[in-house]
N, C-alpha and C positions, 0 to 999 in steps of 0.2 A: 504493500500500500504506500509503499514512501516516493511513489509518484503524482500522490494526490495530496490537495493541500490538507491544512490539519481540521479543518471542521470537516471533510470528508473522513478523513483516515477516525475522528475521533465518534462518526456513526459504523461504520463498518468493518473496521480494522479488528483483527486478531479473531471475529466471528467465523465459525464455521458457514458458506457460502447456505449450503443444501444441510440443514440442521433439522434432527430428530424429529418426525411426525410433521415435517414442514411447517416448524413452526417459522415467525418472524424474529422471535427473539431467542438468544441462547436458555436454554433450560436450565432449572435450578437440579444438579442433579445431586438430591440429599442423602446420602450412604457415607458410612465411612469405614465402609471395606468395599474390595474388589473382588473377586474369583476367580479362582481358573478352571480353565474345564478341566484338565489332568495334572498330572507330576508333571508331565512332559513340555508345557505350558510353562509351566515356574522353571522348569529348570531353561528353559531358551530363554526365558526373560532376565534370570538370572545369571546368564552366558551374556548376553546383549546389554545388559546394565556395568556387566565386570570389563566390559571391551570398550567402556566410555559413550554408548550410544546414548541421545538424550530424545528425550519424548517417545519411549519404549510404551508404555502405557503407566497406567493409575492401579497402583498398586494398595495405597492405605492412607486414610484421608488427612493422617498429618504431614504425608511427602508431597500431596497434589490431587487435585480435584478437576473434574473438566470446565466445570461454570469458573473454579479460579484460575485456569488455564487461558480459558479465553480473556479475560481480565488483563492478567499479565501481557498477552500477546498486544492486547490494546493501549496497554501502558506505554509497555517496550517501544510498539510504533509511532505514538504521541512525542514522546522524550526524542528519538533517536536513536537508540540502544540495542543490543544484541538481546537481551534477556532483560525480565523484571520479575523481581519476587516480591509477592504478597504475601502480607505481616496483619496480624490480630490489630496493630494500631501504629501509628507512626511513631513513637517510642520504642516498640518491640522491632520495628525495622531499625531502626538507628541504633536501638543495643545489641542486636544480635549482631549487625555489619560490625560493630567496634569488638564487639567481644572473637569476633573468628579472625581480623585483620591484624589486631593486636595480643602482642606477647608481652608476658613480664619482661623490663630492660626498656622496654618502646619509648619512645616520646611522641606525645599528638600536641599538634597545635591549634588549637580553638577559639574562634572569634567569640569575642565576653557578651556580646550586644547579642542573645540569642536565645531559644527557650530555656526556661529556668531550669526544666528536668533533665534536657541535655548536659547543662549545665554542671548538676548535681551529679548525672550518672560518670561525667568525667572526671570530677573531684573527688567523688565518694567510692563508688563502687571499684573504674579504675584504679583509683589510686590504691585503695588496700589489695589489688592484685598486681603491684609493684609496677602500672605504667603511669608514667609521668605525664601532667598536663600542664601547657603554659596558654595563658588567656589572653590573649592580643586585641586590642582597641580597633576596630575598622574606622578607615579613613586618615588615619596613620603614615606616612612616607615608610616604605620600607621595613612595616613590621611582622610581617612574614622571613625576608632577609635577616632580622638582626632575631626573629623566636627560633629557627631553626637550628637543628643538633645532631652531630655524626649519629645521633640515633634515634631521628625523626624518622618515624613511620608513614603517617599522614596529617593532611591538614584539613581542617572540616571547619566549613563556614554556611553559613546561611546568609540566604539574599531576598528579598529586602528580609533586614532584621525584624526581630521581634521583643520590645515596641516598637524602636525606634526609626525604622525602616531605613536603616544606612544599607548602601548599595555598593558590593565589595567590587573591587577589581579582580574579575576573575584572570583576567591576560597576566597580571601580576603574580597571583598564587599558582596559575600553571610554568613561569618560567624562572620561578623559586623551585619549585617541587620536583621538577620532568626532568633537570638535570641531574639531579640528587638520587632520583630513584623512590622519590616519595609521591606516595598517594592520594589525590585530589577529591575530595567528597562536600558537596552540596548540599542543603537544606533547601529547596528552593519551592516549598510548602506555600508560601506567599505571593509566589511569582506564577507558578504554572509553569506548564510548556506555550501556552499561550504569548504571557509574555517574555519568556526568556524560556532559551533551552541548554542549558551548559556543557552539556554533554560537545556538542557544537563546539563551542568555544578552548574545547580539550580539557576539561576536568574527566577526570573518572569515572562518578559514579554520584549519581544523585538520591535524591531522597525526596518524598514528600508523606506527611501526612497526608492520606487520601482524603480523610474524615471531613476536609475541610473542603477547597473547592473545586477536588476532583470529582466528590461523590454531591456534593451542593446540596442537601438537603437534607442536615444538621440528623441523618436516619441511621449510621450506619458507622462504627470505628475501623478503618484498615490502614495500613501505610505500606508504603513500595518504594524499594531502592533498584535501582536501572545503570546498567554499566555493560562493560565486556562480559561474557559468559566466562572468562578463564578467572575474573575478578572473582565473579559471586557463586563459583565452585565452592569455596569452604566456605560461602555464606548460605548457601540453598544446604549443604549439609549439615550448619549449624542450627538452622530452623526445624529439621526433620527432628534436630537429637532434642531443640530446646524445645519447641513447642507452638512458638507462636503464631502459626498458620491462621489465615484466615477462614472461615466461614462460606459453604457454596451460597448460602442468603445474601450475605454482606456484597458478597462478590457479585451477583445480578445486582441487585442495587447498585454498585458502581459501575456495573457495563451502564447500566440505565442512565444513572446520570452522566456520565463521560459522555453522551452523546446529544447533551445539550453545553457542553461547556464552554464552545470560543462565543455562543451566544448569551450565556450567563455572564463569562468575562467580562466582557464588549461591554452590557451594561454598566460593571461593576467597577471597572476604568475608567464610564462615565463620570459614573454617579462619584468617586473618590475626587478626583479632580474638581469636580462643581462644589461639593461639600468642602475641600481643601481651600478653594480660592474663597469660599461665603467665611469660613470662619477666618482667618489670616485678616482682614477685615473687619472682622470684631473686636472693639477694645476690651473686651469683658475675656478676650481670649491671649495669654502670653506668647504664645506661639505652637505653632501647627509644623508636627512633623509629618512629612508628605514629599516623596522624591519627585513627583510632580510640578512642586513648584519651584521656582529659581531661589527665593532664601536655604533654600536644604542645602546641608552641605556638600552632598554628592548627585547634585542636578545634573553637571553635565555628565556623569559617568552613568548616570538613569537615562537620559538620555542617547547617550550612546549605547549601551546594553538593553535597554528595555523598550518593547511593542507600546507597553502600557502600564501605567503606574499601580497601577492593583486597587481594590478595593475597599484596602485599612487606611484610615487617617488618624492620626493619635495628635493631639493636640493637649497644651496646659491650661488648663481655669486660671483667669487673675484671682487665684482667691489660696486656700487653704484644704487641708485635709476634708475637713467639711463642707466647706464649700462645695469644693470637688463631688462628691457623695451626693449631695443636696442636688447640684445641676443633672447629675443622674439619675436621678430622681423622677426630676421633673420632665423627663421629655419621656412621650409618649411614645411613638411608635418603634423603639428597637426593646428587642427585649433586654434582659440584662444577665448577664452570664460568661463563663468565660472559653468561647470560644469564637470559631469565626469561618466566613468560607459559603454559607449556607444563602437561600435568597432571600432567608428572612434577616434585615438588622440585626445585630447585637450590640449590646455598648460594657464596657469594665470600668470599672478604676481600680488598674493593675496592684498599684499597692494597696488597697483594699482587701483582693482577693490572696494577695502574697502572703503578706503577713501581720500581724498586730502589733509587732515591735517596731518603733522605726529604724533601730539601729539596723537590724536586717535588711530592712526595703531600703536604705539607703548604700550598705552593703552591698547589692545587687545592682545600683542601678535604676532602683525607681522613685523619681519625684515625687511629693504626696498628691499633687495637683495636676497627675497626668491620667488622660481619656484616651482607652483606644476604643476606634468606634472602626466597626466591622459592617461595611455598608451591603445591604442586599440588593435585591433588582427591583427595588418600591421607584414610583418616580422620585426624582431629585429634588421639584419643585416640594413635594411634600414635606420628604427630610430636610429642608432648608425652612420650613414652615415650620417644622416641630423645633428646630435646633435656633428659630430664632425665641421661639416663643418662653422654651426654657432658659436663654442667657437671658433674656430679657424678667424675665421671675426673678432668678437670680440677682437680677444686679438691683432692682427693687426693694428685693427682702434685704438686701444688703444696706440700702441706703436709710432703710427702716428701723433700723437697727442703733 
């Protein structure tokens, strides 16, 4: 399918043509075992599996399922990539890849501005199994060059970040790494293949929470990492041995949704942008983080790498802890929760949901007085009507005070 563009490739790619009982869509096929008709059977499959053949068939449903087969194949074509494995959630993709790519001795390099549980499984978990993390600032000159170590393994970033949507130099991390012999891996959960495909750009191996705006409708947990097949060999056998395979339900749900996504996008591009530029504009607002606009600090590197600035816009209240909470409050149509990706709104106040201490949330990285808002595919006019109606409360109640 990779002669067709990507909202083609993202309705029919990786689907079987002539699929069971002719139906239109891939079936849920819910077993989780397979058969054989004899001995004779297993033992060819198990001659044909030892000789390296790959897509021999479905033997047991925590190695491979065919509804998650096709999935994968539709990933794989979307991204660019040889192969994609499908993971119970985007955390179980990114810890199973880190835990089979790295040894005790390793060192990984990890951009700081990125999800908190990444974060922590790098600190915590790696570390007491003796591999070393160093946390690098994006946007930085040269900190990929000065983090690296004759015993750098790989470097794993996320694009746009999460909150703050800083937008790495992938050209950068690939011609730190490709000489070295080190491994290039992506987050790019926030971006899509929509609007950025990394793989392209020569990274590795990417990742995404599916959960979020590959599957678009907030139904269903998976995450998939996508690279060379020689890459995700001891990661496709780390998953059989850990567990974290995904679901034949999950996985139609995500063929389903993938096939509305460069038109989910597209709105969702919009709508960030419009929403981006209305609040920047607002005095009741400190500043709006948004690679959309030309104040962010990596506009022009968004603009050169990116189709489209994505859907998240995270901006500061001119106010305080409560404040912040209170303007959350007050607007009505997103809900309030913490995730994102989906065609309904959501809205956080990230340290809120972090932690109760400040010393922590400030540890981390988070303002008390920052909003990420996760825009859906509502009109713009609307969420510009709701988001004024709540600064505008706000700055009242303030003045009342």
């Amino acid at each position: 399918m990779t002669d067709y563009q990507l909202s083609t490739q993202a309705v029919h790619a990786g689907e079987e043509r002539r699929k069971p009982y002719g139906a239109v869509t891939t079936p849920i096929v819910q077993t989780s075992t397979y058969t054989f008709q004899d001995t004779g059977e297993i033992l060819d499959f198990m001659r044909r599996k030892a000789g390296g053949a790959t897509s021999v068939r479905d033997e047991y449903g925590r190695y491979s399922n065919p509804t998650q087969t096709a999935a994968e194949r539709k990933l794989a074509s979307l991204e660019g990539g040889e192969q994609a494995l499908l993971f119970a959630s985007g955390m179980s993709a990114i810890t199973t890849t880190l835990a089979a790519l790295l040894s005790a001795g390793d060192h990984l390099v990890l951009v700081s501005d990125c999800y908190h549980r990444t974060r922590e499984f790098a600190l915590s978990f790696l570390g007491r199994w003796g591999i070393e993390t160093t946390l690098v600032c994006p946007g930085q000159p040269g900190v990929f060059e000065e983090a690296v170590r004759p015993n750098t393994r790989l470097i794993f970033g996320e694009t746009p970040t999460n909150p703050y949507l800083r937008v790495l130099d992938l050209a950068e991390m690939v011609r730190v790494a490709r000489p070295r012999g080190i491994l290039t891996m992506v987050d790019s959960t926030f971006a899509t293949p929509v609007n950025l495909r990394p793989l392209s750009m020569g990274i590795d191996l990417v990742v995404h929470s599916a959960t979020k705006y590959l599957a678009g409708h907030n139904d269903l947990l998976a995450g998939v990492v996508i690279g060379a097949r020689r890459l995700l060999a001891p990661v496709e056998h780390a998953r059989g041995v850990m567990g974290g395979v995904s679901n034949a339900n999950d996985a139609y749900l995500l063929i389903r949704g993938l096939k509305t996504l460069e038109l989910r996008i597209g709105r969702q591009n919009e709508n960030g942008m419009r929403v981006a530029q209305f609040l920047e504009a607002q005095p009741a607002v400190r500043r709006v983080h948004y690679p959309g606009l030309p104040s962010h600090p990596d506009h022009g590197l968004a603009r050169e790498l990116l189709t489209g600035y994505g859907g998240v816009v995270s901006f500061e209240i001119d106010g305080a802890f409560e404040e912040t909470g209170r303007f959350v409050d007050l607007l009505r149509l997103p809900y309030i929760g913490p995730t994102l990706g989906g065609v309904e709104s959501i809205v956080e106040q990230p340290a809120a949901l972090f932690s109760l201490d400040p010393a922590e949330r400030n540890e981390a990285g988070l303002v008390d007085n920052l909003v990420r808002y996760a825009l859906g595919i509502e009109n713009a006019e609307d969420l510009i009507a709701d988001l004024h109606q709540a600064l505008t409360q706000l700055q009242v109640g303030e003045a009342s005070r």
